[in-house]
C-alpha positions as CSV (number, residue, x, y, z in Angstrom):
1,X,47.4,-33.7,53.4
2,X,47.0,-37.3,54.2
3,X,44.1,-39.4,54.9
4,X,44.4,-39.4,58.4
5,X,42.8,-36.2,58.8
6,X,39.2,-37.5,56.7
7,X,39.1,-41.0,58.5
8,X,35.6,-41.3,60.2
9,X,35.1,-43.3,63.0
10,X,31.6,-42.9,63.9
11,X,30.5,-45.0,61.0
12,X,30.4,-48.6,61.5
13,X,31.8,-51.5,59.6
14,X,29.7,-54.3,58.6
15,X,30.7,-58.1,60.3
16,X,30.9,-60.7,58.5
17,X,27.6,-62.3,59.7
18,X,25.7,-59.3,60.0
19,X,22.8,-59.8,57.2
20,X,22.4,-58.7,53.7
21,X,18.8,-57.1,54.9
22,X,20.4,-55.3,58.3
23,X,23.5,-53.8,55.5
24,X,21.3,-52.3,52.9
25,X,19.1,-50.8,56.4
26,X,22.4,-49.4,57.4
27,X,23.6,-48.2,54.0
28,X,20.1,-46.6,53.5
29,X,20.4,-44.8,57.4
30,X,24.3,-43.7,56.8
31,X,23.5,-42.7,52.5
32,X,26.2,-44.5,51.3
33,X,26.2,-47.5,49.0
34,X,29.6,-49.1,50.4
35,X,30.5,-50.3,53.9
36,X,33.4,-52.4,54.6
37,X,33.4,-55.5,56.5
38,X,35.5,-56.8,59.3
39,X,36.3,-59.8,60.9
40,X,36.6,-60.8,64.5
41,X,40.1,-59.5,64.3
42,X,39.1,-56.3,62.9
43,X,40.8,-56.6,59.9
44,X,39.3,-55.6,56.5
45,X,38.1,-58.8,54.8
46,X,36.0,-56.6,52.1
47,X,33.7,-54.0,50.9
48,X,29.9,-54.7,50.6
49,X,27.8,-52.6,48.1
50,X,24.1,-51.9,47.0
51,X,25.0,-54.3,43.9
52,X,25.8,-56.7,45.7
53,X,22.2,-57.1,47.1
54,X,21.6,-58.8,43.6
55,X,23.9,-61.8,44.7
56,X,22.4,-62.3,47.8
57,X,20.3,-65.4,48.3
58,X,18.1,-63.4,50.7
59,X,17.6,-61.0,53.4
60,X,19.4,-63.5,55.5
61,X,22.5,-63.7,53.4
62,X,25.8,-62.8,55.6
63,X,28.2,-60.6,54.6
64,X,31.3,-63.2,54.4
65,X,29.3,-65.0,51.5
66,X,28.5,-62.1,49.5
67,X,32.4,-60.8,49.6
68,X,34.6,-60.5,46.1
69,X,38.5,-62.0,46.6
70,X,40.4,-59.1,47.7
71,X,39.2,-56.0,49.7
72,X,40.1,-52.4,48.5
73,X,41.5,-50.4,51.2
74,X,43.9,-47.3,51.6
75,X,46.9,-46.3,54.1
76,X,46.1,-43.6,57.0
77,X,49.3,-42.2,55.7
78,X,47.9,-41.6,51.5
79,X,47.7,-38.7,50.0
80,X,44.0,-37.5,49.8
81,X,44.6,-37.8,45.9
82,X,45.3,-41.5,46.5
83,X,41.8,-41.9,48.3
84,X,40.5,-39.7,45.2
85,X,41.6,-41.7,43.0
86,X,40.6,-45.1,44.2
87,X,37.1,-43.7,44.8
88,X,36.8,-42.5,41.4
89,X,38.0,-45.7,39.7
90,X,36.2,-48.1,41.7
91,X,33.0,-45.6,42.0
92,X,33.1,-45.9,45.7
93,X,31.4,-44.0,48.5
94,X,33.2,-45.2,51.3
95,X,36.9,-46.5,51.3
96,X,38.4,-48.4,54.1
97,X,41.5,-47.4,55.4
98,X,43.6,-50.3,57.3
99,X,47.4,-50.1,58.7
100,X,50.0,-52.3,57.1
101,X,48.5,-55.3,59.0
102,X,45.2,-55.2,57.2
103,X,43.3,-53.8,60.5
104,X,40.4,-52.0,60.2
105,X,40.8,-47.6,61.1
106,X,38.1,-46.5,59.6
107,X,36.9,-44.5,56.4
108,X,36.6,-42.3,54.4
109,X,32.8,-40.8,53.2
110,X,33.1,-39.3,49.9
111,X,30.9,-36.9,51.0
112,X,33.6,-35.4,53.7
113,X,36.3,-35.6,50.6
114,X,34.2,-33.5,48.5
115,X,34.1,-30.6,51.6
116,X,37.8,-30.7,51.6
117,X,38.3,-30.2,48.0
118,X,35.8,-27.3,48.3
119,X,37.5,-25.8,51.0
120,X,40.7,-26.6,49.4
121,X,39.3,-24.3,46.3
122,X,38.0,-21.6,48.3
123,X,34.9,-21.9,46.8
124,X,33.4,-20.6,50.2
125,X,35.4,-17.5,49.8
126,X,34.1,-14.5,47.9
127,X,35.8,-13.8,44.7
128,X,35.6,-14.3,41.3
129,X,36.3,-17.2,39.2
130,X,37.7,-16.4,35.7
131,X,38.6,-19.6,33.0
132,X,40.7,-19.4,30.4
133,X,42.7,-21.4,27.6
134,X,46.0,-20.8,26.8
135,X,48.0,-23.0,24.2
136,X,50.1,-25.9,25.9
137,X,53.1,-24.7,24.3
138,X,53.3,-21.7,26.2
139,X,51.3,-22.6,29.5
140,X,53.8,-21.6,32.3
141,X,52.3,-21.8,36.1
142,X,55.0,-18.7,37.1
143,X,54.1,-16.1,34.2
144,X,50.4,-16.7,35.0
145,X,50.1,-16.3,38.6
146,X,53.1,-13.7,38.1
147,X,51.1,-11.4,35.3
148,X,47.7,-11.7,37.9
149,X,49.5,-11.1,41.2
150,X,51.6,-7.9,40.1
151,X,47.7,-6.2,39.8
152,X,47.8,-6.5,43.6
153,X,45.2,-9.9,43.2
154,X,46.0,-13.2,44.9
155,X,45.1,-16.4,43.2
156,X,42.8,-18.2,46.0
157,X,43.0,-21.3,44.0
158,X,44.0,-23.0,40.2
159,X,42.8,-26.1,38.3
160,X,44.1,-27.2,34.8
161,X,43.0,-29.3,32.2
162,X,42.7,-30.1,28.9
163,X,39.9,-28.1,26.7
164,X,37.4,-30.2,25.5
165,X,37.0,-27.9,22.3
166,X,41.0,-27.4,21.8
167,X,42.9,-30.5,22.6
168,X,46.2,-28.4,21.8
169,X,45.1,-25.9,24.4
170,X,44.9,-25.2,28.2
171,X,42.1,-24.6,30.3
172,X,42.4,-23.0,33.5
173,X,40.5,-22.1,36.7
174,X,41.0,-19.2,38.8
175,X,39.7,-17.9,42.3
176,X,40.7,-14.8,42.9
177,X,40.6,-12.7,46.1
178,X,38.4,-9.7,44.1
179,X,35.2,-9.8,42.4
180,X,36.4,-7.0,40.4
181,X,39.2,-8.9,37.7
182,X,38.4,-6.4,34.9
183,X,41.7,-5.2,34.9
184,X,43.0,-9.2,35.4
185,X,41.0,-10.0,32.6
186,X,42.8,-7.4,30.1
187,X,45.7,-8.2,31.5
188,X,45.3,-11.5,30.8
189,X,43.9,-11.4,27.2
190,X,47.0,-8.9,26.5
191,X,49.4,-11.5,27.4
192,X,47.8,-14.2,25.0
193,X,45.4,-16.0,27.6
194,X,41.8,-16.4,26.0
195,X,39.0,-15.3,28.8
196,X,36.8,-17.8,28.1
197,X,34.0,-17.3,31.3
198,X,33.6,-15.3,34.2
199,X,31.5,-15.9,37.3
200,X,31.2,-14.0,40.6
201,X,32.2,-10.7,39.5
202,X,30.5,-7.4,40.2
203,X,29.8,-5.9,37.0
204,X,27.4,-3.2,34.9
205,X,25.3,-5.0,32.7
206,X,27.7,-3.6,29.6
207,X,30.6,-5.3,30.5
208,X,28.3,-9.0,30.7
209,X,27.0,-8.3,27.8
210,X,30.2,-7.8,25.8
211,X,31.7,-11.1,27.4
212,X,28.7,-12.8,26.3
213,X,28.9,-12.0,23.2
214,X,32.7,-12.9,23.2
215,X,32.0,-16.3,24.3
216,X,29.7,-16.9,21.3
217,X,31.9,-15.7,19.1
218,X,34.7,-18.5,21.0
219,X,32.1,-21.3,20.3
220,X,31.6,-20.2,16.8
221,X,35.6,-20.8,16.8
């Protein structure tokens, strides 16, 4: 999926002589902290922030002397995990997204990314979600979603990372089209995969108990 499909039109850009005070008004309407800012052209000549404010040598500042060197924008045609990324290392909530020629599109609210990346998880589907570590050496994508799948289960959705306990050891995130992954879970656990939570399952209060006491005993580890 690209960024073309998240660009927001309805919120406006800042000009460069709009003032400092009628920004932070507009940041504080909109709930963001970032708004790009435009020239007569309408290309992107930077992105003003909350911070910013600090620089300013009053309410009446404009935007064009309160603007860093070079202005952070994206491509319509990015990868969402482009815009992601950018957000996250520049702690942005808004990114500007310009064509080739540096002219203004529009953006993207972080806000509207997160709801994609939820509905990209299924998180609004029923289900539940099961994690569990496995060592790197022997993490394969196929034999998991192959040993859950042949229990008649789909996989709604998987993360990966690195465990924060085990640094030699893979942790995984499952959504599952069931609440009922008992027999996923011994499945799992007989092909090596350590259960480490469950959530969202239906369950007697026997079965939660016994994982609970499981994942002590994991901490204890």
């Amino acid at each position: 999926m690209t960024v073309e499909a998240l660009i927001s039109t309805t919120t406006p850009p800042l000009k460069r002589v709009d003032t400092a005070e009628y920004a932070l008004g507009l940041m504080m309407e909109l709930h963001v902290r970032h708004l790009p800012v435009i020239d007569d052209d309408r290309h992107v000549i930077g992105l003003f922030s909350e911070e910013q404010m600090l620089d300013a040598s009053g309410p009446a500042a404009l935007m064009e002397s309160l603007l860093g060197p070079e202005p952070i924008t994206v491509s319509p045609n990015a990868h969402v995990f482009e815009v992601t990324s950018v957000m996250l290392e520049h702690n942005l909530t808004t990114v500007p997204v310009a064509d080739e020629k540096g002219n203004y599109i529009g953006l993207v609210r972080r806000n509207d990314l997160f709801e994609w990346f939820a509905r990209m998880l299924a998180t609004h589907e029923p289900g539940a979600i099961l994690s569990i570590e496995v060592e790197e050496r022997d993490y394969a994508l196929s034999q998991l979603i192959y040993a859950i799948e042949q229990n008649d289960v789909r996989v709604l959705s998987l993360t990966s990372e690195p465990s924060e306990l085990h640094p030699d050891r893979i942790c995984v995130t499952l959504k599952l089209n069931t609440k009922d992954a008992s027999r996923v879970r011994h499945l799992l656990e007989h092909h090596g995969y350590r259960v480490v939570a469950a959530f969202g399952e239906d369950e007697d209060e026997q079965d939660l108990a016994d994982r609970v006491q499981e994942f002590m005993r994991y901490l204890e580890f």
